[in-house]
FIPASE-507827 format. One record per residue: residue in three letters; x, y, z of N, C-alpha, C, O in turn. Coordinates in nm, 4 decimals. Example, Ala and Ser with C-alpha at 12.3 -4.5 7.8 and 13.67 -1.06 7.14 Angstrom:
% residues 2
["Ala",[1.3190,-0.5690,0.7800],[1.2300,-0.4500,0.7800],[1.3200,-0.3300,0.7800],[1.4236,-0.3319,0.8465]],
["Ser",[1.2850,-0.2250,0.7080],[1.3670,-0.1060,0.7140],[1.2900,0.0030,0.7870],[1.3409,0.1138,0.8039]],
This chain:
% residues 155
["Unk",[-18.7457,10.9134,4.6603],[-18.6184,10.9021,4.7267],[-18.5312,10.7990,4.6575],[-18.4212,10.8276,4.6103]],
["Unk",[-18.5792,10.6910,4.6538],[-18.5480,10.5979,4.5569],[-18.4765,10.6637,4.4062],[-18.3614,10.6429,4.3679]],
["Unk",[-18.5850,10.7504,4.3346],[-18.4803,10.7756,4.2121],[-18.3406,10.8770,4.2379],[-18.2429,10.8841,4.1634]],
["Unk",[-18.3578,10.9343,4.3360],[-18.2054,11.0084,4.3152],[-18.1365,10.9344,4.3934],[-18.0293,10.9928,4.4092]],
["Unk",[-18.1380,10.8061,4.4712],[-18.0641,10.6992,4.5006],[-18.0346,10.6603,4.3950],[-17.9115,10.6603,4.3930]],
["Unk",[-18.0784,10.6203,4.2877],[-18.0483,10.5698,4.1908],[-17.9596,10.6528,4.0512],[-17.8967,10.6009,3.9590]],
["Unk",[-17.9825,10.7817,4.0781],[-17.9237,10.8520,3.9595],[-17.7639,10.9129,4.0433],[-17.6655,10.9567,3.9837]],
["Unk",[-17.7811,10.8968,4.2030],[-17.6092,10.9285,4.2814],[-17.5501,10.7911,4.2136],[-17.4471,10.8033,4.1474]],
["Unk",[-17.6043,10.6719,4.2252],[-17.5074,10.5421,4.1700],[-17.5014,10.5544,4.0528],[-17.3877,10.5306,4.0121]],
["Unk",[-17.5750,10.5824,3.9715],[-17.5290,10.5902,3.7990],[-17.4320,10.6961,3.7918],[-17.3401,10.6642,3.7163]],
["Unk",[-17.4182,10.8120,3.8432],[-17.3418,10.9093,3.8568],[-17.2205,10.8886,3.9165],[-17.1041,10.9163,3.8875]],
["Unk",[-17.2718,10.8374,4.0002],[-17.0909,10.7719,4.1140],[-17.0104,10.6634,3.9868],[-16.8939,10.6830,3.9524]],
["Unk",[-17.0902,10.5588,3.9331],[-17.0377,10.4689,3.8550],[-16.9930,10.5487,3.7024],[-16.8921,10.5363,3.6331]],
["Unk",[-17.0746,10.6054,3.6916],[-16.9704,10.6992,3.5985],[-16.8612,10.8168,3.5864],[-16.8033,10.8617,3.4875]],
["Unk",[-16.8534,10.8525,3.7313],[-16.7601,10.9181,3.7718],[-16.5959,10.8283,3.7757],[-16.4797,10.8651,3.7585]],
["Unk",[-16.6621,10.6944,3.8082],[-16.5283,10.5653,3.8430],[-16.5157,10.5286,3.7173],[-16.3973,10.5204,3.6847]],
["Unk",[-16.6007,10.4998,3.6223],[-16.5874,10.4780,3.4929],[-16.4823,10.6206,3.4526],[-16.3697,10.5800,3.4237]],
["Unk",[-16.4930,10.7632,3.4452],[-16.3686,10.7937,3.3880],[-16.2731,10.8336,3.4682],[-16.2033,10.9328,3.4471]],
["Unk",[-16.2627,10.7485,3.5787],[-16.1116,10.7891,3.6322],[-16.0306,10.6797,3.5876],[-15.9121,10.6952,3.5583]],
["Unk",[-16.0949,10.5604,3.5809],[-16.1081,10.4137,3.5636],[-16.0311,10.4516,3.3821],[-15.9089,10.4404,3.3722]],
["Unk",[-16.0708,10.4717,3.3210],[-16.0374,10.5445,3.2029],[-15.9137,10.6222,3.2040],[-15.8061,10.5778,3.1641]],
["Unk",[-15.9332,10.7459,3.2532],[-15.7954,10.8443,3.2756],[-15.7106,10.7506,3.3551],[-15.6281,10.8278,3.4041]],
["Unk",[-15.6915,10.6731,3.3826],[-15.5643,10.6132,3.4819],[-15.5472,10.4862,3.3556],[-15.4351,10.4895,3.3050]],
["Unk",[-15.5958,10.4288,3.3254],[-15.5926,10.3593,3.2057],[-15.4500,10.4141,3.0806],[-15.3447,10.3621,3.0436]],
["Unk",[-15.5365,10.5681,3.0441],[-15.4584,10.6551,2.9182],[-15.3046,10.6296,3.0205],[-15.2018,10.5709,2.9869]],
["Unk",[-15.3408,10.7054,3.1675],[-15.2009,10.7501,3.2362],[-15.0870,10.6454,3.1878],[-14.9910,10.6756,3.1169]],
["Unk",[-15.1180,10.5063,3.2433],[-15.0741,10.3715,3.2435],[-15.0355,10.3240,3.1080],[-14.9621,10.2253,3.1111]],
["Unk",[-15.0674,10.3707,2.9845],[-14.9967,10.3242,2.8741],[-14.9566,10.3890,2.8681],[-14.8400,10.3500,2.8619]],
["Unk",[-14.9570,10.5182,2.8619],[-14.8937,10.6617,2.8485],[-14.7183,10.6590,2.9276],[-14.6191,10.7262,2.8993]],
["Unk",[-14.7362,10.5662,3.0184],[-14.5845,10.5574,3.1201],[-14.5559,10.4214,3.0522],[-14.4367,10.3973,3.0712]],
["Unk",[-14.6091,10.3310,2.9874],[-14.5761,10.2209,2.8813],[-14.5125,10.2138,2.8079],[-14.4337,10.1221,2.7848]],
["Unk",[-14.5409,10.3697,2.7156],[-14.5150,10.3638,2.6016],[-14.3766,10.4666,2.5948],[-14.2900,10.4703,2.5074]],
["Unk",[-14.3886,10.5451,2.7152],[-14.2564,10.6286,2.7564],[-14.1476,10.5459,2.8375],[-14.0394,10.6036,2.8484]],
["Unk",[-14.1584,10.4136,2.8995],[-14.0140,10.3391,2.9603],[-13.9342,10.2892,2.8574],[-13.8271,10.2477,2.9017]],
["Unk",[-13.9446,10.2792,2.7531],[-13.8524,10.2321,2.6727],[-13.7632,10.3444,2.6167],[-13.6405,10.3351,2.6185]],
["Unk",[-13.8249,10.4446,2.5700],[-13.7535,10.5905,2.5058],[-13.6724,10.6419,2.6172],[-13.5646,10.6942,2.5893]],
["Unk",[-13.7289,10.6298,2.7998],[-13.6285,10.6758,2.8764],[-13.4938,10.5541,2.8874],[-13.3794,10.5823,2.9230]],
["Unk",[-13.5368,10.4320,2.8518],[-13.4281,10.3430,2.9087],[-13.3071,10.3653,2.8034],[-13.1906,10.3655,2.8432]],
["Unk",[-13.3430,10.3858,2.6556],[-13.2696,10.4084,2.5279],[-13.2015,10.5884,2.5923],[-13.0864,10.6319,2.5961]],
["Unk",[-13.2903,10.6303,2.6199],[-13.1719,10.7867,2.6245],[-13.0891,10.7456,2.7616],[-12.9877,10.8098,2.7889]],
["Unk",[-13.1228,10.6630,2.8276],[-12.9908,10.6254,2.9168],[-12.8675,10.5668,2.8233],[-12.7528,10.6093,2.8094]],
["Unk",[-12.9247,10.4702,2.7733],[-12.8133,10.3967,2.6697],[-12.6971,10.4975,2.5666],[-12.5761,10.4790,2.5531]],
["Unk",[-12.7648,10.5822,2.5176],[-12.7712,10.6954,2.4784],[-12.6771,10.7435,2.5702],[-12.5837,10.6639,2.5615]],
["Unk",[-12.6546,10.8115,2.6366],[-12.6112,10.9197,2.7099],[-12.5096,10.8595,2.7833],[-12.4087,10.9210,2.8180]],
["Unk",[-12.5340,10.7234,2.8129],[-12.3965,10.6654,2.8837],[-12.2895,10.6076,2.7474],[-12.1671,10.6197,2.7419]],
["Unk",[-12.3700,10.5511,2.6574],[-12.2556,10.5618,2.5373],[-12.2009,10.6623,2.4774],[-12.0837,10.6464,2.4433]],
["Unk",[-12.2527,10.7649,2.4535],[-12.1811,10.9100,2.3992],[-12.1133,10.9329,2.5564],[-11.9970,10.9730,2.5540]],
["Unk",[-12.1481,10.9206,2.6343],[-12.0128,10.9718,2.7594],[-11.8892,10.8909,2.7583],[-11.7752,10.9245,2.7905]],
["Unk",[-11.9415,10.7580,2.7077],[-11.8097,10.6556,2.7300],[-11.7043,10.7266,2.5902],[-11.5903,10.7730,2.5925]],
["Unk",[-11.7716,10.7142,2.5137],[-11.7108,10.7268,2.4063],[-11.6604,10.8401,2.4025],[-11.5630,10.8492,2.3278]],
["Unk",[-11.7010,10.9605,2.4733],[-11.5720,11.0815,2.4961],[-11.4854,11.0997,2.5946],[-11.3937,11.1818,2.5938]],
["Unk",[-11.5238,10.9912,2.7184],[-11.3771,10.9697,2.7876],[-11.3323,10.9168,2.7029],[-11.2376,10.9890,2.6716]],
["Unk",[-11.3345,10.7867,2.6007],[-11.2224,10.7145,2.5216],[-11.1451,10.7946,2.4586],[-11.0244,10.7846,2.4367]],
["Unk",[-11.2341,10.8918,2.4240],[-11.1346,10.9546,2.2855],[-11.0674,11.1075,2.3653],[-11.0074,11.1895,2.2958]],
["Unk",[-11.0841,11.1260,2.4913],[-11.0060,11.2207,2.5311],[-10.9142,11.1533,2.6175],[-10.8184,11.2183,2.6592]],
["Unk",[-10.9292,11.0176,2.6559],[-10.7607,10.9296,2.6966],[-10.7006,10.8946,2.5703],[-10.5929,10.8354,2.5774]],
["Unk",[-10.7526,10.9214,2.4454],[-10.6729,10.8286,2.3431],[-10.6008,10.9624,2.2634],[-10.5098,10.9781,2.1820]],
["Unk",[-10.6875,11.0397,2.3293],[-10.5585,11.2048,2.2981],[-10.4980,11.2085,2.3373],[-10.3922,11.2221,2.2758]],
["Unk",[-10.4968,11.2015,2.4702],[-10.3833,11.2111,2.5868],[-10.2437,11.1055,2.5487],[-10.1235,11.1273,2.5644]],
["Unk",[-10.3146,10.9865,2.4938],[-10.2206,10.9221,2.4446],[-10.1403,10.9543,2.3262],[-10.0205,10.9314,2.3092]],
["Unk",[-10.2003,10.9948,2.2690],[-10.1111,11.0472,2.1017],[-10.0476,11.1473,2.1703],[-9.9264,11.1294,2.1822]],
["Unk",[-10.0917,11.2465,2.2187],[-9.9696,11.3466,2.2622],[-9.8678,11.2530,2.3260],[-9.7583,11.2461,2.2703]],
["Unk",[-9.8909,11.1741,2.4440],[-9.7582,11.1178,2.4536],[-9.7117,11.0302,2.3862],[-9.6174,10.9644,2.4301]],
["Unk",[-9.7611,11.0076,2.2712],[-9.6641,10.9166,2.1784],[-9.6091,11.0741,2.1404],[-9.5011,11.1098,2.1875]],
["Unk",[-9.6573,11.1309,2.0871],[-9.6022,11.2451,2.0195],[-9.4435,11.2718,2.1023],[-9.3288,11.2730,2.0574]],
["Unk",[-9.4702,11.2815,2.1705],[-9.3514,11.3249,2.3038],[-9.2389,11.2700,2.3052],[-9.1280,11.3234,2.3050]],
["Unk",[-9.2838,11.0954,2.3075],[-9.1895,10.9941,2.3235],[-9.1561,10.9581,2.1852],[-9.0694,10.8742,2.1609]],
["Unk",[-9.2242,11.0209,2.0915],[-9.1772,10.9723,1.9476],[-9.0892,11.1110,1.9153],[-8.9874,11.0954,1.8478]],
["Unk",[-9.1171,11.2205,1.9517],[-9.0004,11.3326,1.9547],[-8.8738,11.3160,2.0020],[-8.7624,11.3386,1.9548]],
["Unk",[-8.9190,11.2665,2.1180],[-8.7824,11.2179,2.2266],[-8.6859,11.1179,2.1481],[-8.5687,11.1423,2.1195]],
["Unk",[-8.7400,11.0273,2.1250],[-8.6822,10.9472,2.0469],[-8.5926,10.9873,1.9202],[-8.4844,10.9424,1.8825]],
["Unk",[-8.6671,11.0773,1.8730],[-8.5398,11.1206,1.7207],[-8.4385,11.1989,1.7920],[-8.3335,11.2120,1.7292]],
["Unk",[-8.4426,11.2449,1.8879],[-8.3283,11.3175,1.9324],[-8.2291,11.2611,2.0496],[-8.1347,11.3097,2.1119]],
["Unk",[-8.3037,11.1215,2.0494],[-8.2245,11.0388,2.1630],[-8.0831,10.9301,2.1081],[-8.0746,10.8934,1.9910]],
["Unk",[-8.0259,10.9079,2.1679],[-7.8874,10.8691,2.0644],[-7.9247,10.6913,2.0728],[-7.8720,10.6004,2.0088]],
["Unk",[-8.0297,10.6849,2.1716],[-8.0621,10.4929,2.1534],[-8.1723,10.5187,2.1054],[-8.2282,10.6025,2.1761]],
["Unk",[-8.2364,10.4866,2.0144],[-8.3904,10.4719,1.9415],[-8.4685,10.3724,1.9794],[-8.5867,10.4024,1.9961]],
["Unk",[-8.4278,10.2290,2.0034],[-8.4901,10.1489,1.9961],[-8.5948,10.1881,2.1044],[-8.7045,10.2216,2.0599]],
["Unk",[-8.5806,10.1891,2.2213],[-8.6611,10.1967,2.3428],[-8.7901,10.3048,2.3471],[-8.9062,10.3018,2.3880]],
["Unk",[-8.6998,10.4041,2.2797],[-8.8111,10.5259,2.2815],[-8.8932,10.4635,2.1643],[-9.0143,10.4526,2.1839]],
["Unk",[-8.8554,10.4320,2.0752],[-8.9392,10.3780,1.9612],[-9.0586,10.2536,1.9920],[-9.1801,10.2472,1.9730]],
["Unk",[-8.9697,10.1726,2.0418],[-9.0914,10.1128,2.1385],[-9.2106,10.1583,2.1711],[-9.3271,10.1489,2.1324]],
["Unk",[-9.1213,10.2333,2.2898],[-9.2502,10.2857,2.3827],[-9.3648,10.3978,2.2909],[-9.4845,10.4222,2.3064]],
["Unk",[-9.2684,10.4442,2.1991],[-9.3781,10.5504,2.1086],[-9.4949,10.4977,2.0004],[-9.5975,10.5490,1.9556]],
["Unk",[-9.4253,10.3658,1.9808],[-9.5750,10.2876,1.9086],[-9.6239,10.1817,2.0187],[-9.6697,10.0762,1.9746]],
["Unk",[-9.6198,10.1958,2.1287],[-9.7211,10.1180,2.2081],[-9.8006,10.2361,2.2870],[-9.9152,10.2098,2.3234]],
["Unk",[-9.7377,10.3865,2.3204],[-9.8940,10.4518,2.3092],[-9.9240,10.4535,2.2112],[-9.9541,10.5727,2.2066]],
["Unk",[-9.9458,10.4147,2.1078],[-9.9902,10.4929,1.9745],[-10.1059,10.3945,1.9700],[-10.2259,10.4203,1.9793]],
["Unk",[-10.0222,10.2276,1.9471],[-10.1396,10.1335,1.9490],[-10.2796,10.1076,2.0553],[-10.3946,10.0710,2.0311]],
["Unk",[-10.1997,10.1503,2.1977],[-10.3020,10.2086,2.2872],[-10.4326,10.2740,2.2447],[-10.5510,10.2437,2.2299]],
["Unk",[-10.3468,10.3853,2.2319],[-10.4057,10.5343,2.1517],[-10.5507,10.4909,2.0279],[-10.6612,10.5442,2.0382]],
["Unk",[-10.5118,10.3739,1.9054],[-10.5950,10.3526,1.8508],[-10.6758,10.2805,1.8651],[-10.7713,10.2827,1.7875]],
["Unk",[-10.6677,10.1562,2.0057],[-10.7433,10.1015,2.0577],[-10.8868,10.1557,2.1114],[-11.0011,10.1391,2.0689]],
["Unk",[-10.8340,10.2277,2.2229],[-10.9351,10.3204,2.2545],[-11.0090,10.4305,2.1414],[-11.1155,10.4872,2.1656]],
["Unk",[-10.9587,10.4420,2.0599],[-11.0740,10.5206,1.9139],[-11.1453,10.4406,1.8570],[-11.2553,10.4870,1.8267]],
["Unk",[-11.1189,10.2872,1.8161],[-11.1627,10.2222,1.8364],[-11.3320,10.1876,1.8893],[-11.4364,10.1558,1.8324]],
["Unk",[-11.2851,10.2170,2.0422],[-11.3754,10.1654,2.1335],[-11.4733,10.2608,2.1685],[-11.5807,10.2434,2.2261]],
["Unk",[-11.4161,10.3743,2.1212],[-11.5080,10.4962,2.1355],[-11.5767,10.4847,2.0149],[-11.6958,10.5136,2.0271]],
["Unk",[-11.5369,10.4471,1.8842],[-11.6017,10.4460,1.7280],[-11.7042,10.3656,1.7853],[-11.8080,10.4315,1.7806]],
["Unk",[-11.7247,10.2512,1.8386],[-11.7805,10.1372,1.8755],[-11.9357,10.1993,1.9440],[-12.0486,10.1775,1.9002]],
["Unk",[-11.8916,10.2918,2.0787],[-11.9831,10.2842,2.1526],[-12.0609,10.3989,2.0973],[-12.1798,10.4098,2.1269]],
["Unk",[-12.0063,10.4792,2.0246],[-12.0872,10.5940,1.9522],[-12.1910,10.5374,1.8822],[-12.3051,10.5793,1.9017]],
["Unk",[-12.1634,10.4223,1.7801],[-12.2405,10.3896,1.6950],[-12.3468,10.2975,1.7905],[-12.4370,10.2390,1.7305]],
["Unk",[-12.3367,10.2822,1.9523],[-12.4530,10.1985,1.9993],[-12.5544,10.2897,2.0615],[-12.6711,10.2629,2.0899]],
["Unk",[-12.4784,10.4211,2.0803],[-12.5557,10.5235,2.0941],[-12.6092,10.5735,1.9963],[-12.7310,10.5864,2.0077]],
["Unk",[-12.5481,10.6198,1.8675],[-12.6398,10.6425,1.7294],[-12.7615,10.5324,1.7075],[-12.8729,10.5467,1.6571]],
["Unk",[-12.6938,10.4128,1.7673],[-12.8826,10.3325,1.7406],[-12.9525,10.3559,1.7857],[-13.0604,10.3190,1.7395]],
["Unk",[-12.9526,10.4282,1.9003],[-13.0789,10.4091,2.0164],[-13.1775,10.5580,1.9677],[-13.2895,10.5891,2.0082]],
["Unk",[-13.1118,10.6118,1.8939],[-13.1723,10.7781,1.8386],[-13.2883,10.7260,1.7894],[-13.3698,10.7531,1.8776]],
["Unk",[-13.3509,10.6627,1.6949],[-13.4664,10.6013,1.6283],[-13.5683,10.5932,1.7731],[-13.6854,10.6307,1.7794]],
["Unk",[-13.4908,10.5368,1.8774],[-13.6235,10.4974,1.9559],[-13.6937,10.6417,2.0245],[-13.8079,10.6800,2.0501]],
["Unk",[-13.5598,10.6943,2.0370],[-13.6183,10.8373,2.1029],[-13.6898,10.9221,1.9957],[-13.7230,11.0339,2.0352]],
["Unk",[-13.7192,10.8926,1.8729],[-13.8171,10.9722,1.8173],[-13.9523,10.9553,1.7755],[-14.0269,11.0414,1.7288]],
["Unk",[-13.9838,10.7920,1.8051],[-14.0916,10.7379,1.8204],[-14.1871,10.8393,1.9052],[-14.1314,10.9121,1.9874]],
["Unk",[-14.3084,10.8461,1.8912],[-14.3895,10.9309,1.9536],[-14.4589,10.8299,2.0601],[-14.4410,10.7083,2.0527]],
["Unk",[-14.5306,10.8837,2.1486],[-14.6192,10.8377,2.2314],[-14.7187,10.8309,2.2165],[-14.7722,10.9308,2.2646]],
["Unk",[-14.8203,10.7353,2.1533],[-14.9894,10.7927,2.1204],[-15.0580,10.7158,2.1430],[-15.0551,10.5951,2.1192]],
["Unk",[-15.1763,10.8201,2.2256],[-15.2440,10.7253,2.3144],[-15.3839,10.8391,2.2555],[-15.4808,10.8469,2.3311]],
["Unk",[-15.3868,10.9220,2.1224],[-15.4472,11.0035,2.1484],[-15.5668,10.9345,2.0418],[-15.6569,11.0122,2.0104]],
["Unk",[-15.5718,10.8273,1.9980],[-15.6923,10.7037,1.9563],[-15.8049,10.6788,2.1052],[-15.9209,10.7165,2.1216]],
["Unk",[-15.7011,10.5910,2.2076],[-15.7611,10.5830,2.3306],[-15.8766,10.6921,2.3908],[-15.9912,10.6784,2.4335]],
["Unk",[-15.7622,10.8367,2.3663],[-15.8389,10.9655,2.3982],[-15.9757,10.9509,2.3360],[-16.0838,10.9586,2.3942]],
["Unk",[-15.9539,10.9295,2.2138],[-16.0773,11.0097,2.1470],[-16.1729,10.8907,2.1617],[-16.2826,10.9402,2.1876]],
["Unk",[-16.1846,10.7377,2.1567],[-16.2707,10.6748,2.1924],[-16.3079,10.7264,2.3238],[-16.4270,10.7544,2.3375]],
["Unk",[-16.2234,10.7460,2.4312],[-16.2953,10.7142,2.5774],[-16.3624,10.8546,2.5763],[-16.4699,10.8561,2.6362]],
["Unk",[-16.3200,10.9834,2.5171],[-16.4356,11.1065,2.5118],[-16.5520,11.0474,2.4368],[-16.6665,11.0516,2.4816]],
["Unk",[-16.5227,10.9969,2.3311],[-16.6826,10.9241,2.2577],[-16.7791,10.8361,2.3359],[-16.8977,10.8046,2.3255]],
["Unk",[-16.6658,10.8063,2.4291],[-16.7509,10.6990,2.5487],[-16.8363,10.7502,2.6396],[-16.9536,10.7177,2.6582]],
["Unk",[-16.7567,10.8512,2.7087],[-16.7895,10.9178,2.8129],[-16.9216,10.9965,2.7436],[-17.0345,10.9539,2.7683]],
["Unk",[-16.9042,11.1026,2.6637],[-17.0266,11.2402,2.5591],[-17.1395,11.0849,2.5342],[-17.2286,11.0586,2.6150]],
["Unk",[-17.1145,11.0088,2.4245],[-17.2378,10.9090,2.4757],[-17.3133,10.8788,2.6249],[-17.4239,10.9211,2.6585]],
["Unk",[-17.2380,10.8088,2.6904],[-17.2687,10.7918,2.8383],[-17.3325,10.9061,2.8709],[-17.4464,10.8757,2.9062]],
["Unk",[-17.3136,11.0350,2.8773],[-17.3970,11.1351,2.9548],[-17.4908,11.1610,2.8445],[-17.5950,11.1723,2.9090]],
["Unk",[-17.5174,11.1746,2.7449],[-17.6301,11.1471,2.6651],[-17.7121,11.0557,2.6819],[-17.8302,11.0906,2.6856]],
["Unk",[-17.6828,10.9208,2.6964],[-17.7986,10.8273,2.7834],[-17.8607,10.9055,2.9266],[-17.9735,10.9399,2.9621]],
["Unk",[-17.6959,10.9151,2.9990],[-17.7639,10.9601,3.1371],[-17.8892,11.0801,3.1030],[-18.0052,11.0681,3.1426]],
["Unk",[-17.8443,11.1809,3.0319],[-17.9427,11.2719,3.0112],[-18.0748,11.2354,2.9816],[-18.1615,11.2899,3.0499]],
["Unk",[-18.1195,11.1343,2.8725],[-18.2178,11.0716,2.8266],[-18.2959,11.0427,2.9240],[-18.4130,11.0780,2.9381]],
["Unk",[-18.1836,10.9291,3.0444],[-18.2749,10.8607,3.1363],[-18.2857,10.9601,3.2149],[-18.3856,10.9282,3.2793]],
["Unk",[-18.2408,11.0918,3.2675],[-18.2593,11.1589,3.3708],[-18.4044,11.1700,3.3385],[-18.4976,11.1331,3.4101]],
["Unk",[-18.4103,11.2208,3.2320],[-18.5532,11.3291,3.1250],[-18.6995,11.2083,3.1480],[-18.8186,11.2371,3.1594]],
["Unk",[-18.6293,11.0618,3.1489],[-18.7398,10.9872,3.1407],[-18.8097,10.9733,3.2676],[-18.9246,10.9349,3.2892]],
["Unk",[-18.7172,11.0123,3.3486],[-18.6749,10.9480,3.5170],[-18.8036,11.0608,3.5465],[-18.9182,11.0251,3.5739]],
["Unk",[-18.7676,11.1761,3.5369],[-18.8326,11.3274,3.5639],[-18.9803,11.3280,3.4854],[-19.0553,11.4184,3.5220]],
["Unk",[-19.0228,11.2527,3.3987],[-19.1414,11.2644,3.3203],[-19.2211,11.1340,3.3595],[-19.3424,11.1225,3.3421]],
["Unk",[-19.1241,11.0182,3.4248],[-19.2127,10.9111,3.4654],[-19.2282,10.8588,3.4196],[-19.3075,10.7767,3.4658]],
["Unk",[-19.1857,10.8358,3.2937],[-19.1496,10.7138,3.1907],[-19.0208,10.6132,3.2049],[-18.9113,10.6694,3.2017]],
["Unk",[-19.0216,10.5008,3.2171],[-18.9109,10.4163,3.2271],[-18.8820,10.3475,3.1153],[-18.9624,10.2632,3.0754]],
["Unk",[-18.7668,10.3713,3.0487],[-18.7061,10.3224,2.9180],[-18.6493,10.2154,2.9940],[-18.6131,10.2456,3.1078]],
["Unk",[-18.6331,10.0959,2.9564],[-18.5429,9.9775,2.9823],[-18.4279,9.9772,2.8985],[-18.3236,9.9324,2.9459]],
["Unk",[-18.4296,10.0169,2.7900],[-18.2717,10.0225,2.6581],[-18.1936,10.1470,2.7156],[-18.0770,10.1316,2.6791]],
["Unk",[-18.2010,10.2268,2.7659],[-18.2008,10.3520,2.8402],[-18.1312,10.3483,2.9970],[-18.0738,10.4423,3.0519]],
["Unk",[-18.1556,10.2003,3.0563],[-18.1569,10.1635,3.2170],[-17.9743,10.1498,3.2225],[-17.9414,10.0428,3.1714]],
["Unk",[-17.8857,10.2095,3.2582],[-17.7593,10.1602,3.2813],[-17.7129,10.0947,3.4536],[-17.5966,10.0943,3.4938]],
["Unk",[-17.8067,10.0547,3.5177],[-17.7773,10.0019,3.5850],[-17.7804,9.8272,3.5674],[-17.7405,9.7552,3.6590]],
């Protein structure tokens, strides 16, 4: 009675041993993926900024366009002229600022192509585990024949 008391706890403890393991892989595995999600945020909110900029800084050139039309056909220039190079300077501000945030989004591309690999971990903890039940097997075999190995004993 005693030995299959003893081979449910080697069994139970190696059952916790690879969950103990698989939650391990899980846990770097979500490690090694928070940074690539935080960068495609960065990512995705800079390429958005940067195409509202540059579709208000259209909006603006057309109305310079407008007010700089207006202007050649207006009999006072100065004012319209004014106003037609201060959207304009507007206008290149914001391209500008969109050139800007594009290129903080073009940095973050490198991180998103980094891979995730955890598949070293994998292959030790299967080498771990296929060993481990190879002992267990050993000691089952010794357990069943009545021989007690001590190098063999994983408790």
């Amino acid at each position: 009675m005693s030995q299959t008391q003893d081979l449910k706890s080697q069994v139970s403890t190696l059952v916790d041993a690879v969950k103990a393991l698989a939650m391990g892989w899980k846990d770097k595995a979500i490690a090694q993926a928070k940074p690539k999600a935080k960068s495609a945020g960065i990512l995705g909110g800079a390429f958005g900024a940067a195409g509202l900029f540059a579709v208000k800084a259209v909006s603006l050139l057309v109305l310079a366009a407008a007010a700089g039309f207006g202007a050649l056909y207006s009999s006072v220039m100065n004012p319209w002229a004014a106003t037609a190079l201060g959207l304009v300077t507007v206008a290149v501000i914001l391209l500008v600022l969109a050139a800007i945030l594009a290129l903080v989004g073009r940095s973050q591309i490198p991180e998103l192509t980094k891979k995730v690999d955890i598949g070293d971990d994998v292959k030790l903890g299967a080498e771990t585990i296929k060993s481990g039940i190879e002992k267990g097997k050993a000691e089952v075999v010794a357990e069943l024949e009545g021989v007690h190995t001590p190098e063999l004993d994983l408790r």
